[in-house]
N, CA, C and O of each residue as an XYZ file, in Angstrom:
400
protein
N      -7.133     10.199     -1.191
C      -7.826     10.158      0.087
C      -9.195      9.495     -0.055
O      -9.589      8.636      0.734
N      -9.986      9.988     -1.224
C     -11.501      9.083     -1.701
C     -11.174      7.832     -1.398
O     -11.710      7.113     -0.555
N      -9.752      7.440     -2.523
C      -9.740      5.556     -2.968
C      -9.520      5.384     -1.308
O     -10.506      4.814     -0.840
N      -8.638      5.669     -0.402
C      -8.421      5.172      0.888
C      -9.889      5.198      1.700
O     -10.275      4.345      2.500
N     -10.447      6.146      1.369
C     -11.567      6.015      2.416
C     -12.617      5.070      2.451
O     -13.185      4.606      3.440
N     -12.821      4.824      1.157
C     -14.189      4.245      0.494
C     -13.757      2.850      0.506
O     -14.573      2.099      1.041
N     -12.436      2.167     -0.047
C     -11.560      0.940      0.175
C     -11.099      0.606      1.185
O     -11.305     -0.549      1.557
N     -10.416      1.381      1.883
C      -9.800      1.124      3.296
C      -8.566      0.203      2.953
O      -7.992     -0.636      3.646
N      -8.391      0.536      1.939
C      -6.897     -0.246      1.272
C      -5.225      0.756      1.662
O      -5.368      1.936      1.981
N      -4.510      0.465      1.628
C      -3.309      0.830      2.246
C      -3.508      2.624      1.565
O      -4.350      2.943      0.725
N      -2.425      3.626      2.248
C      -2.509      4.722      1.310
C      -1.073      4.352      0.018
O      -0.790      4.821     -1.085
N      -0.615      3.536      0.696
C       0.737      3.780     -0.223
C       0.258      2.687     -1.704
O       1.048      2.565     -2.641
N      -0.860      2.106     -1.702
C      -1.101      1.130     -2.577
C      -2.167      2.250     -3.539
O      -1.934      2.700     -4.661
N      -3.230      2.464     -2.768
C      -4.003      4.018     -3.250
C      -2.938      4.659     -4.193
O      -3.058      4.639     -5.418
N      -1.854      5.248     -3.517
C      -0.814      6.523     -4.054
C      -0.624      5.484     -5.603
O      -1.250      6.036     -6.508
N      -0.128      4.537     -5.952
C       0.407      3.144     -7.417
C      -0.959      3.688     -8.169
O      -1.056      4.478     -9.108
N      -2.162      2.864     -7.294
C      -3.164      2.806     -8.413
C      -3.664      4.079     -9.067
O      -4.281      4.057    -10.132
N      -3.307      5.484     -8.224
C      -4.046      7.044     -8.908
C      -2.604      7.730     -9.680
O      -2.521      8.713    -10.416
N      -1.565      6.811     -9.200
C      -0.536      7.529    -10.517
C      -0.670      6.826    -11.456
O      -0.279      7.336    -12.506
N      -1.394      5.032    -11.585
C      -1.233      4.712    -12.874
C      -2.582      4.942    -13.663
O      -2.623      4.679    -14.865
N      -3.486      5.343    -13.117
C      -4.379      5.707    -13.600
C      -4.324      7.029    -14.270
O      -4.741      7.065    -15.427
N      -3.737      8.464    -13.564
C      -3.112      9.216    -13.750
C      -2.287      9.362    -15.691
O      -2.253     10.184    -16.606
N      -1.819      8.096    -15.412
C      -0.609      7.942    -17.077
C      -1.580      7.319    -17.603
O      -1.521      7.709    -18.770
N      -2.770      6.336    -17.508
C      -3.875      6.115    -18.730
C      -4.288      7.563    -19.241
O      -4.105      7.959    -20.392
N      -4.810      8.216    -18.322
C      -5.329      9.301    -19.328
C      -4.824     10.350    -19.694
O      -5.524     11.251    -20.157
N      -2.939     10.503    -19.513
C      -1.877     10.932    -20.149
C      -1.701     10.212    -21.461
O      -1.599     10.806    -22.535
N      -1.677      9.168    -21.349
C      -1.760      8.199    -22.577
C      -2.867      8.174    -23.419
O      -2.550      7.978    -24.592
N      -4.565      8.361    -23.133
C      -5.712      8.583    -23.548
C      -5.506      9.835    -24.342
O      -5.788      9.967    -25.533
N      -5.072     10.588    -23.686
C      -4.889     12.337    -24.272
C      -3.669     11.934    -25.210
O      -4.078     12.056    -26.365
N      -2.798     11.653    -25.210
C      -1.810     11.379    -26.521
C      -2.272     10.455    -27.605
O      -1.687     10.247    -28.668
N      -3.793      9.745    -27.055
C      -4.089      8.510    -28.344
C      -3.029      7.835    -28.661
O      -2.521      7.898    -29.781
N      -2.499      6.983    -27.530
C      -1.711      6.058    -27.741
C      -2.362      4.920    -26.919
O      -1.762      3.848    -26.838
N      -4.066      5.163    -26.043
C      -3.960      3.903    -25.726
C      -5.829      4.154    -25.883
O      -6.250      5.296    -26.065
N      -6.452      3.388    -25.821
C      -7.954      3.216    -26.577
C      -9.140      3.893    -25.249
O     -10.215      4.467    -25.422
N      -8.464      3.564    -24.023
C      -9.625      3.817    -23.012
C      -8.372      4.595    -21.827
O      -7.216      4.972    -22.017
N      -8.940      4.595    -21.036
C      -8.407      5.098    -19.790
C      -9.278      4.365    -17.990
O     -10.406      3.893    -17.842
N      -8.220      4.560    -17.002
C      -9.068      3.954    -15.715
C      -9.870      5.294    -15.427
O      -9.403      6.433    -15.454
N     -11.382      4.857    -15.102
C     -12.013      5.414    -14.784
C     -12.205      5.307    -13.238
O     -11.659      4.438    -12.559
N     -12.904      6.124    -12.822
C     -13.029      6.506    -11.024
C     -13.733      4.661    -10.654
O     -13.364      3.932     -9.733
N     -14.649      4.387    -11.571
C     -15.235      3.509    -10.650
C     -14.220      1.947    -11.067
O     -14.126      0.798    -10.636
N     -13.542      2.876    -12.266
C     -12.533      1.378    -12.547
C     -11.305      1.567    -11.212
O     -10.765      0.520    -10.854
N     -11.015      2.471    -10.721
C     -10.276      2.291     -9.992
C     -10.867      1.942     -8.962
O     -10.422      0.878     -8.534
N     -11.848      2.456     -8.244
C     -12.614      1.446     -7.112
C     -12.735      0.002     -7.193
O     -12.761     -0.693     -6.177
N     -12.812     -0.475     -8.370
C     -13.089     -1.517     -8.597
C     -11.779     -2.496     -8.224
O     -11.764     -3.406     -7.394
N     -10.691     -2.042     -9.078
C      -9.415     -2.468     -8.670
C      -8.622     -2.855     -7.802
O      -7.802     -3.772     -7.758
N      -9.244     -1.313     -6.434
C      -8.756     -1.621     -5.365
C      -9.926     -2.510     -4.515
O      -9.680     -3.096     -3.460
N     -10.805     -2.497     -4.960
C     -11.586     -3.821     -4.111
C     -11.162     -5.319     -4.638
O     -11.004     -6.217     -3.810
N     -10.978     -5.566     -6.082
C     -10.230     -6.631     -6.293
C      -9.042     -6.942     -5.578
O      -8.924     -8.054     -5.064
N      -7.934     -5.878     -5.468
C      -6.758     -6.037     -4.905
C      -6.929     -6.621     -3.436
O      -6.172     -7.481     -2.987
N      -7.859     -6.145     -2.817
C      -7.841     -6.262     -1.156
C      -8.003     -8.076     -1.339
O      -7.448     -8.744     -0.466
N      -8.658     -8.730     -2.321
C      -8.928    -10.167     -1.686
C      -8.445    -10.975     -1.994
O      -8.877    -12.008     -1.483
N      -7.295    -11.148     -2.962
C      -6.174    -11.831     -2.862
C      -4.739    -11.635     -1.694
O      -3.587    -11.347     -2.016
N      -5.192    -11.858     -0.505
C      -4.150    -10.862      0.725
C      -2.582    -11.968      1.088
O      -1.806    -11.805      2.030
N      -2.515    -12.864      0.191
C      -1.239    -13.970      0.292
C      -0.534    -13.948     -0.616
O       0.217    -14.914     -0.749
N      -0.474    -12.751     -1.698
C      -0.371    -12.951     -2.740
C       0.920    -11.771     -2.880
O       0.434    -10.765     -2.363
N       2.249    -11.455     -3.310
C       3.041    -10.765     -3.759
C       2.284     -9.068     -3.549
O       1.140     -9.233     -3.974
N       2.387     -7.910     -3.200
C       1.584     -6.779     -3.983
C       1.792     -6.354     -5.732
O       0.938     -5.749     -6.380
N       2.769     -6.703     -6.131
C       2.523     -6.495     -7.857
C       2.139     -7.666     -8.628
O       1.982     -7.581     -9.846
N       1.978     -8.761     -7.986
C       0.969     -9.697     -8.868
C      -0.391     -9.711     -8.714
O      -1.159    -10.121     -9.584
N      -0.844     -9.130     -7.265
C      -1.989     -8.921     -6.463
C      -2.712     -7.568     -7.752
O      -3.706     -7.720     -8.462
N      -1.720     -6.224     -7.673
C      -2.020     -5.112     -8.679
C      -2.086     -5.850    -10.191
O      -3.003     -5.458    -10.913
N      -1.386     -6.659    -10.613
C      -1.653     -6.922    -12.058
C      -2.598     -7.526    -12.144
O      -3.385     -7.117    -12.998
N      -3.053     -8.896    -11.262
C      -4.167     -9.406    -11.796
C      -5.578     -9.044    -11.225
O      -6.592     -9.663    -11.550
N      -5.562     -7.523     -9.953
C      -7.165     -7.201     -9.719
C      -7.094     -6.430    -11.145
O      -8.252     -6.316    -11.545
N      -6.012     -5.751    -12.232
C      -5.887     -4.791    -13.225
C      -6.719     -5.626    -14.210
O      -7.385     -5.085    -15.093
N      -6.667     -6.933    -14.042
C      -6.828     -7.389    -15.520
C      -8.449     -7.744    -15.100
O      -9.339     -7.249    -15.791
N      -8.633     -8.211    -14.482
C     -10.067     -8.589    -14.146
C     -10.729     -7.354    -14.263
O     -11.533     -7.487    -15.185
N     -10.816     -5.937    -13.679
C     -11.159     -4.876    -13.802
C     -11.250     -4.018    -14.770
O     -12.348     -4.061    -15.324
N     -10.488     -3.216    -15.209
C     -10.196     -2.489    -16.158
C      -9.394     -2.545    -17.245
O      -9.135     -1.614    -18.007
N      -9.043     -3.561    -17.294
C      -7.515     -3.825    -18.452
C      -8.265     -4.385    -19.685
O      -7.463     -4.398    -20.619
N      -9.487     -4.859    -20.077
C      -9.970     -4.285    -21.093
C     -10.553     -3.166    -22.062
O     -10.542     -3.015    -23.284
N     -11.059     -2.460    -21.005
C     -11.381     -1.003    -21.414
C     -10.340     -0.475    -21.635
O     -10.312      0.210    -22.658
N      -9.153     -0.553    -20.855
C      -8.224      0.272    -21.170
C      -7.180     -0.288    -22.646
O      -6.773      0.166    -23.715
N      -7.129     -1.299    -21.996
C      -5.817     -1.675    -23.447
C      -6.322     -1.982    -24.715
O      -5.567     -2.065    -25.684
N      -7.771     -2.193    -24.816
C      -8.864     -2.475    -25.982
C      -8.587     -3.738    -26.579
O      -7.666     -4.402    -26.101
N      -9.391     -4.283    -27.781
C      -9.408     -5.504    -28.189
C      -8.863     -5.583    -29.683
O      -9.199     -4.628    -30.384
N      -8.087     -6.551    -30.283
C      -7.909     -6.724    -31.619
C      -9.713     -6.980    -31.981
O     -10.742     -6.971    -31.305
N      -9.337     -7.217    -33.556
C     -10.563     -7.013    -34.311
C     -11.542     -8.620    -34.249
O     -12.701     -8.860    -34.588
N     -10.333     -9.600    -33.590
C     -11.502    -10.768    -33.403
C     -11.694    -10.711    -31.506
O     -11.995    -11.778    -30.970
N     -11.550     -9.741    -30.809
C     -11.790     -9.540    -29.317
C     -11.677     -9.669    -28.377
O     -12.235     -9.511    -27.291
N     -10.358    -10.201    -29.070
C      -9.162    -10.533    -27.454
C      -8.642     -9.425    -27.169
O      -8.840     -8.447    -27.890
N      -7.782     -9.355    -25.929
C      -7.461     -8.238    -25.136
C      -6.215     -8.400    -26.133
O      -5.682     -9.446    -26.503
N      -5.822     -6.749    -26.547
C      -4.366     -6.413    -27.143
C      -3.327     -6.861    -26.515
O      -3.176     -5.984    -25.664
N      -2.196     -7.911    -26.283
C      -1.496     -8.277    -25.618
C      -0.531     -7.075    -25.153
O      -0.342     -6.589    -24.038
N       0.097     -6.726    -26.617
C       1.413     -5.541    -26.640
C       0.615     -4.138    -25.464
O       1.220     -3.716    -24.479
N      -0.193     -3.849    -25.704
C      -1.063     -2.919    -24.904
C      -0.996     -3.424    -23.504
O      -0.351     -2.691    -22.753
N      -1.540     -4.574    -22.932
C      -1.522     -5.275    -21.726
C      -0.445     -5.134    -21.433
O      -0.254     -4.377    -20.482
N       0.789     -5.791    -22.105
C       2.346     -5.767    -21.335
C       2.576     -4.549    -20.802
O       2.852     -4.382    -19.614
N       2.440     -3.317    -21.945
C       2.801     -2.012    -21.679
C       2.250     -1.358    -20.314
O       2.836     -0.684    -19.466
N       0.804     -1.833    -20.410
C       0.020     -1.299    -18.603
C       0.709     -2.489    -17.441
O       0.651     -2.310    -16.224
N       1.259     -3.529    -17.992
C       1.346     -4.005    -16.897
C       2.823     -3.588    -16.561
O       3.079     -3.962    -15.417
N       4.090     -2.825    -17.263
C       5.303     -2.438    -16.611
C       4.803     -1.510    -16.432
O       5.033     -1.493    -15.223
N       4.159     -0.460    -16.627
C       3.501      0.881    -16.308
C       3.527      0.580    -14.511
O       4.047      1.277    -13.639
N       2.821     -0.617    -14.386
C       2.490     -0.951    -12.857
C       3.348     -1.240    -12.379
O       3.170     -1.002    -11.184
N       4.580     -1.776    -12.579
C       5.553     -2.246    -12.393
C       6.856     -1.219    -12.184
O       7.911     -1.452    -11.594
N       6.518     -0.266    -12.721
C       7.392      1.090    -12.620
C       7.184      1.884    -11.467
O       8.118      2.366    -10.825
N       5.544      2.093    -11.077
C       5.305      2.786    -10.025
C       4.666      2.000     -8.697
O       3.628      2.335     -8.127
N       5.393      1.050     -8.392
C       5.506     -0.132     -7.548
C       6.680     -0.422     -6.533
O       7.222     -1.525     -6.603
N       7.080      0.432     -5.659
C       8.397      0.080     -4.972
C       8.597     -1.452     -5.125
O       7.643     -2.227     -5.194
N       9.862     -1.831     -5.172
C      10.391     -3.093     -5.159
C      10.235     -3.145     -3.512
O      10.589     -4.147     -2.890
């Protein structure tokens, strides 16, 4: 209800981004993934999402993800690129809780 109010972004798009945020820090708590979405990473997300509006909704969600939070979350190899295998994994994560 926050992400809808403060974004004014769909609720059913809200409902994707707080369950996948939801499994980062299911995943954070198992130490299987380096960071987790935080409150203002998810604000952030859904303000990215709103301004690509021609765009598919799960390519729209993957790439406000990557601009936003998908470094903190999936972390960096040791020369500081984004972990790819990590990235793929958040990005079917999104892809799972995404009606077709």
């Amino acid at each position: 209800d926050l992400l809808v109010g403060e974004s004014k972004i769909d609720p059913e798009i809200a409902r994707i981004m707080v369950k996948v945020a939801n499994e980062t820090r299911r995943l954070k708590r198992n130490k299987e993934l380096s960071g987790e979405i935080t409150p203002r990473g998810l604000f952030a997300w859904a303000t990215k999402f709103k301004a690509k509006k021609r765009k598919p909704v799960l390519t729209r969600l993957k790439a406000a993800a990557k601009v936003t939070w998908m470094h903190q979350v999936a972390g960096t190899d040791a020369d500081g690129y984004l972990r790819e295998d990590t990235m793929n994994m958040l990005f079917e994560l999104i892809e799972a809780h995404t009606p077709k």
